[in-house]
C-alpha positions as CSV (number, residue, x, y, z in Angstrom):
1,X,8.3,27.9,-13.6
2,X,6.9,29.5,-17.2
3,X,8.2,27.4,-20.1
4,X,8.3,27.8,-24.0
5,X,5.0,26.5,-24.2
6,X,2.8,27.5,-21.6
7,X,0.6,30.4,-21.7
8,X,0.4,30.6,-18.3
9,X,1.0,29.7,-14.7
10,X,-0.8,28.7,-11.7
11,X,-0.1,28.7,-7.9
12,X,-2.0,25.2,-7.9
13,X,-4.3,24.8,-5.4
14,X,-2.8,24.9,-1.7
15,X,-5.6,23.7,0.8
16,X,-5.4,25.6,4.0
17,X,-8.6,25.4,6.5
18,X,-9.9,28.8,5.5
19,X,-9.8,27.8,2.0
20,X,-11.5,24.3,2.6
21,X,-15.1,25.1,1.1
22,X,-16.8,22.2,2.9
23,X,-17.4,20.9,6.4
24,X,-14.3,17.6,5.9
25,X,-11.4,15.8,4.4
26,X,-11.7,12.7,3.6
27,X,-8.5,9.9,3.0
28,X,-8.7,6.9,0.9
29,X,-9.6,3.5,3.6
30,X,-7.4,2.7,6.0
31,X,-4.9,5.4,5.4
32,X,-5.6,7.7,8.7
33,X,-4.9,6.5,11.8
34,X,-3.1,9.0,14.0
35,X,-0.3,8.2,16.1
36,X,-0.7,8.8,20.0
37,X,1.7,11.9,19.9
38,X,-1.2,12.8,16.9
39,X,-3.9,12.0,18.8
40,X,-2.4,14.4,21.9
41,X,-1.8,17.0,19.6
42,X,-5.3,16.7,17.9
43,X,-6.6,17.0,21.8
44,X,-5.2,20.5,22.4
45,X,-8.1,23.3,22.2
46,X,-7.7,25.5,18.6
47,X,-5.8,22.7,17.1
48,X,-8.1,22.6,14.1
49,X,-7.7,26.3,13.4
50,X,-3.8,25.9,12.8
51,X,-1.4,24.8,10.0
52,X,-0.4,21.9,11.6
53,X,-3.5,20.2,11.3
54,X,-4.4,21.1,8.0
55,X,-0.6,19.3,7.1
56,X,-1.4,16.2,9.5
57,X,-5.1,15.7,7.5
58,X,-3.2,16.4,4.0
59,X,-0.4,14.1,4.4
60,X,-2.2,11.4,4.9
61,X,-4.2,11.9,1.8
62,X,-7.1,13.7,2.9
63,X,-9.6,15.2,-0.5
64,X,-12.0,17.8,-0.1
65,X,-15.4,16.7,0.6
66,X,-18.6,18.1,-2.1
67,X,-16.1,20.5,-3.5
68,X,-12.6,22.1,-4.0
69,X,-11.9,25.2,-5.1
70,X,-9.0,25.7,-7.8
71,X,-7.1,28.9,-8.1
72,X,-5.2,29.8,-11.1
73,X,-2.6,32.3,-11.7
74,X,-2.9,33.1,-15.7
75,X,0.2,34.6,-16.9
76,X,0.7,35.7,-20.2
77,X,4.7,34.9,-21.0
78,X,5.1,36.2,-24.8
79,X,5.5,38.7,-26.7
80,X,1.8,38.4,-28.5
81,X,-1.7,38.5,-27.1
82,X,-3.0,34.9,-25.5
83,X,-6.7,33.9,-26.0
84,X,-7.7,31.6,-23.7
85,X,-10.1,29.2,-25.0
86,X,-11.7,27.1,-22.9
87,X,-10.7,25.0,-19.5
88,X,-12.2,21.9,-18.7
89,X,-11.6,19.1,-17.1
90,X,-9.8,15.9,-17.9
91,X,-10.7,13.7,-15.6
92,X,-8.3,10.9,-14.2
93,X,-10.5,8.6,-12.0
94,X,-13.8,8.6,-10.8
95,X,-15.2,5.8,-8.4
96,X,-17.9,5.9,-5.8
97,X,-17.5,7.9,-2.8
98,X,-14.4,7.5,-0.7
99,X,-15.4,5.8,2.5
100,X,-12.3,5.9,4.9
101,X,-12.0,8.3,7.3
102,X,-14.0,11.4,7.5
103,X,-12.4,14.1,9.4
104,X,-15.5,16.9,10.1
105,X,-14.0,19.7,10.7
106,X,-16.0,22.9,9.3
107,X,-13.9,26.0,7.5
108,X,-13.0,28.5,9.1
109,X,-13.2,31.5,6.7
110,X,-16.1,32.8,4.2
111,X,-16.5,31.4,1.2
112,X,-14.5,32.0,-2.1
113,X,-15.5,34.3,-4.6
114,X,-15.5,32.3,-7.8
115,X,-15.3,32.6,-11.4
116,X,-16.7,29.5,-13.1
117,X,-18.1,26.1,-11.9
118,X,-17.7,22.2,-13.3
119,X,-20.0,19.6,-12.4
120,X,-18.0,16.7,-11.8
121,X,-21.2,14.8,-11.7
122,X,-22.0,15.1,-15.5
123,X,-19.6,13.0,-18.2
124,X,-18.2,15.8,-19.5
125,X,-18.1,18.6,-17.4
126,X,-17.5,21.7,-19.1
127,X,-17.2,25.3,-17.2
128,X,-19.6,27.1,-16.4
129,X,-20.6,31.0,-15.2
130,X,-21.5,31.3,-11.3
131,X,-25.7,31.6,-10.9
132,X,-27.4,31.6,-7.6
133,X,-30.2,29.7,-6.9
134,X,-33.6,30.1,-4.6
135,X,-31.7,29.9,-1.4
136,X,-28.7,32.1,-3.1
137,X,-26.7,29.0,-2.8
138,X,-24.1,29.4,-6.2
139,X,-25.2,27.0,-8.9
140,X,-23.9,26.5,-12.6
141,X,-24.9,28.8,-14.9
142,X,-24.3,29.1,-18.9
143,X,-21.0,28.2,-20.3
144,X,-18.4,30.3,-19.0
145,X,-16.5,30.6,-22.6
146,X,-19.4,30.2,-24.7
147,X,-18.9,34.1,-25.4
148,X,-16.2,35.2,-24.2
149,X,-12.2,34.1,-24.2
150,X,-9.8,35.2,-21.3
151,X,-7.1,37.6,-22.8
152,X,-3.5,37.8,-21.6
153,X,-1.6,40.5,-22.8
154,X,2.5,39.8,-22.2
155,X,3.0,39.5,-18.3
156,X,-0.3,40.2,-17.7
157,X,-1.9,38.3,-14.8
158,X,-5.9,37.5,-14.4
159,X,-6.7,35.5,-11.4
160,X,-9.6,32.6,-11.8
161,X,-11.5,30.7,-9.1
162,X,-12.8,27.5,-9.9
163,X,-15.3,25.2,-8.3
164,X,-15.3,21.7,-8.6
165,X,-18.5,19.9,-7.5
166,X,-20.1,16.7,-6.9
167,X,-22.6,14.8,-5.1
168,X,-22.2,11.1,-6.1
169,X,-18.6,10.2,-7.1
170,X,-14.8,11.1,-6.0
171,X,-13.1,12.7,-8.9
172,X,-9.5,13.0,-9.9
173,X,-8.8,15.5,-12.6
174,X,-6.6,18.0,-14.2
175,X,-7.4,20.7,-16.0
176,X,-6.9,21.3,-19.9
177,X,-6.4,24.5,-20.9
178,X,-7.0,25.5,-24.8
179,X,-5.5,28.5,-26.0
180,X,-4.7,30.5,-29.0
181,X,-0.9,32.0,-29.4
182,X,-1.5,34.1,-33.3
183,X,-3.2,31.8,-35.3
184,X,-1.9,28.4,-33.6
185,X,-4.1,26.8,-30.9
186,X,-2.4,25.0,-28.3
187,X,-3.2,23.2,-25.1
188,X,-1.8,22.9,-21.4
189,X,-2.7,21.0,-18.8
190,X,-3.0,22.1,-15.1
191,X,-2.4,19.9,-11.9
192,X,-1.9,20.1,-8.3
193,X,2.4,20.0,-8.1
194,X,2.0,17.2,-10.1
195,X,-0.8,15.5,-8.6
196,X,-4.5,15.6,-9.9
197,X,-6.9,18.0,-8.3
198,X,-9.4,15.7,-6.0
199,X,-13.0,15.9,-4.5
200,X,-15.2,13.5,-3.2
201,X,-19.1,13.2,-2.1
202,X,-20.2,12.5,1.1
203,X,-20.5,8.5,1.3
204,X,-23.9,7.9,2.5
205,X,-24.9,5.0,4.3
206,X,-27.8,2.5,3.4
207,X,-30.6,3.5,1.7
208,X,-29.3,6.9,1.7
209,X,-29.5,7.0,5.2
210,X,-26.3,8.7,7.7
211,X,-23.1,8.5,6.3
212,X,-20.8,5.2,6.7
213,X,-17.1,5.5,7.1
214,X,-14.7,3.3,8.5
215,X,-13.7,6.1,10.8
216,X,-14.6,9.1,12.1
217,X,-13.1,12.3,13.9
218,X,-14.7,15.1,14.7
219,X,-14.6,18.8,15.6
220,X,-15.2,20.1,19.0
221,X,-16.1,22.9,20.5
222,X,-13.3,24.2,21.7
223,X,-11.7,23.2,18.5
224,X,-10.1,20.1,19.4
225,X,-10.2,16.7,17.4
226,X,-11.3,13.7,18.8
227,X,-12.1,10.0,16.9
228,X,-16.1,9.7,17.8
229,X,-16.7,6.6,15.8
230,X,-14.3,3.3,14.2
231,X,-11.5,1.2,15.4
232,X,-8.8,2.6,17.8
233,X,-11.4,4.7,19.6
234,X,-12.2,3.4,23.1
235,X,-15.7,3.3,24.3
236,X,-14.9,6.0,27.6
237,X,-13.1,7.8,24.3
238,X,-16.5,8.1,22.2
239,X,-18.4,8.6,24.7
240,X,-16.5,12.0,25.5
241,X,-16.0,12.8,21.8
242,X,-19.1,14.6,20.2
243,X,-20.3,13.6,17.5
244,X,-20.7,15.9,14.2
């Protein structure tokens, strides 16, 4: 709901497996481990393509691997013109990688069109335009309000993607919004239902080498979900489960 003070809303970010932008999930250690009535319902063919699995990996805490994508829902809610200054973002935790269980299991849809980018590598990340690089993958660009502001006339809505990004750590953040209401500025802050937004890098194993996670499920072709790798899995059971 809009209240006195904000200058806008936001739908938060709702994860579904079209909007995932990278290949996994990821849960803190030790906090997946399937039931059997899971594990039979992770079996069934197209399983990963549907709802159900997308609440099953979320529930038990799963964060976006690489990055997440953010989108906001700016609504202006007075009676005078809202400048929006900057969004960045104010960053709750960062640790290494998580390492706990790594559910690989590709998106399904294209990619998002986005507005701006943070990289949640750097120690203060800051938003930044969408560039492209040599292989037209997006990269950050110049900083996104370093000449321009986001205007919201009253009710007006403007619709912002936002990429969060990192290859080293596993970030929790919110995002602090700076605005100008007449001649005050003021400031918001943005979260996920009350939660912070969360991404994490791909936890590599040693010397760089692989990937090391405590477990592992992964995506077949027929769009099942098997465990290929950790405790619970029998041997006959990893044997039959492909690998990613």
């Amino acid at each position: 709901p809009r209240t006195a003070s904000a200058p806008a809303r936001t739908s938060r970010w709702r994860s579904t497996p079209s909007a995932w932008t990278t290949r996994a999930a990821v849960p803190p250690p030790g906090r997946v481990r399937p039931t059997a009535a899971q594990q039979r319902t992770l079996s069934r063919p197209q399983e990963a393509t549907t709802p159900g699995f997308d609440r099953l990996v979320h529930a038990a805490g799963g964060v976006s691997l690489d990055n997440v994508t953010v989108r906001l829902t700016l609504t202006g809610n007075r009676n005078q013109r809202i400048d929006i200054l900057d969004i960045q973002p104010d960053i709750v935790r960062k640790t290494p990688p998580l390492s706990g269980t790594y559910v690989c299991a590709p998106p399904q849809g294209g990619p998002s069109t986005m507005n701006m980018m943070f990289d949640m590598d750097r120690p203060r990340p800051i938003a930044r335009d969408v560039g492209f690089g040599s292989n037209d993958e997006a990269i950050p660009g110049k900083p996104f309000f370093g000449q321009r502001t986001i205007t919201l006339g009253d009710t007006e809505q403007q619709v912002v993607l936002a990429r969060a990004f990192t290859a080293h750590h596993y970030v929790a953040f919110r995002l602090a919004v700076t605005y100008m209401l007449g001649a005050t500025e003021k400031h918001t802050v943005i979260d996920d239902h009350g939660s912070p937004f969360q991404v994490t890098a791909i936890n590599l194993g040693p010397g760089g080498k692989g990937t090391s996670y405590r477990r592992v499920f992964s995506l077949q072709d027929d769009y099942s979900v098997c465990q290929s790798a950790g405790p619970g899995a029998s041997p006959a059971a990893e044997k039959a489960c492909k690998p990613c």
